[in-house]
C-alpha positions, -999 to +999 in steps of 0.1 A: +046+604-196+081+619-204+095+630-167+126+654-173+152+658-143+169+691-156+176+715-129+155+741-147+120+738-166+128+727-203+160+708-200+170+672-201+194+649-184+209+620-189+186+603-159+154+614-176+128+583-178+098+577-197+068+563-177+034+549-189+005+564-179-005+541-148+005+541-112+039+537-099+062+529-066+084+562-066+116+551-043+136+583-047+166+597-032+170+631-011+188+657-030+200+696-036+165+700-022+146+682-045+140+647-050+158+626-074+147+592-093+170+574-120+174+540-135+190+536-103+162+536-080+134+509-073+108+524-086+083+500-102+049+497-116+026+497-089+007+463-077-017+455-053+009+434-036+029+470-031+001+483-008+014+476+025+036+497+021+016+530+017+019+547+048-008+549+070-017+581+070-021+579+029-054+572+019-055+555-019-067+572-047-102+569-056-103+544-079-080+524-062-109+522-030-135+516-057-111+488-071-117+500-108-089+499-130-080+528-151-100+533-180-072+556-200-058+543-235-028+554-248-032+558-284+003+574-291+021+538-299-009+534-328+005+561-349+031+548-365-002+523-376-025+544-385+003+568-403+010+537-423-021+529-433-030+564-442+000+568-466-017+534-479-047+551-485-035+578-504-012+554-528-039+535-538-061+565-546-031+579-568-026+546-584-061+546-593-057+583-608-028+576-624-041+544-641-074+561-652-051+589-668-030+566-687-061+542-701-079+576-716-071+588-750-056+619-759-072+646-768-062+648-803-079+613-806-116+619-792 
């Protein structure tokens, strides 16, 4: 998850993080009116150890009272892999053309 800070929708700023998707400990600061987080902060990845301090009157999130863990997989670091492999793929099967091309006698021979 790519969290922007810009002031408006569609811009960036030089505090802009990049978060996995799982649950997080957002310590964030008070300001203009909105609420700020930056490399600065403590945010962190959230642990069971980090549950006393939810406030009381926040209940967890369903999953977290079923104690099941999230069952989401993020795919997006395997495409550099599977881009790799596919451009793999497809030299091989032009190789293959290519050699069958040159191994067949021209026309003028036949």
């Amino acid at each position: 998850m790519d969290v922007h800070g810009g002031p408006e929708p569609g811009t960036a700023t030089s505090i802009d993080r990049i978060y996995a998707t799982t649950r997080y400990l957002f310590v964030v600061r008070h300001g203009d009116g909105v609420l700020e987080d930056d490399q600065c902060t403590a945010t962190t990845a959230w642990t069971p150890d980090l549950a006393r301090l939810r406030p009381i009157d926040v209940s967890p999130a369903a999953d977290v009272v079923a104690n099941t863990a999230s069952t989401r997989i993020d795919l997006e670091p395997l495409l550099p892999v599977v881009a790799l492999v596919g451009a793999l793929v497809i030299a091989v099967i032009a190789y293959v053309f290519i050699l069958r091309a040159r191994q067949r006698p021209p026309d003028w021979m036949r």
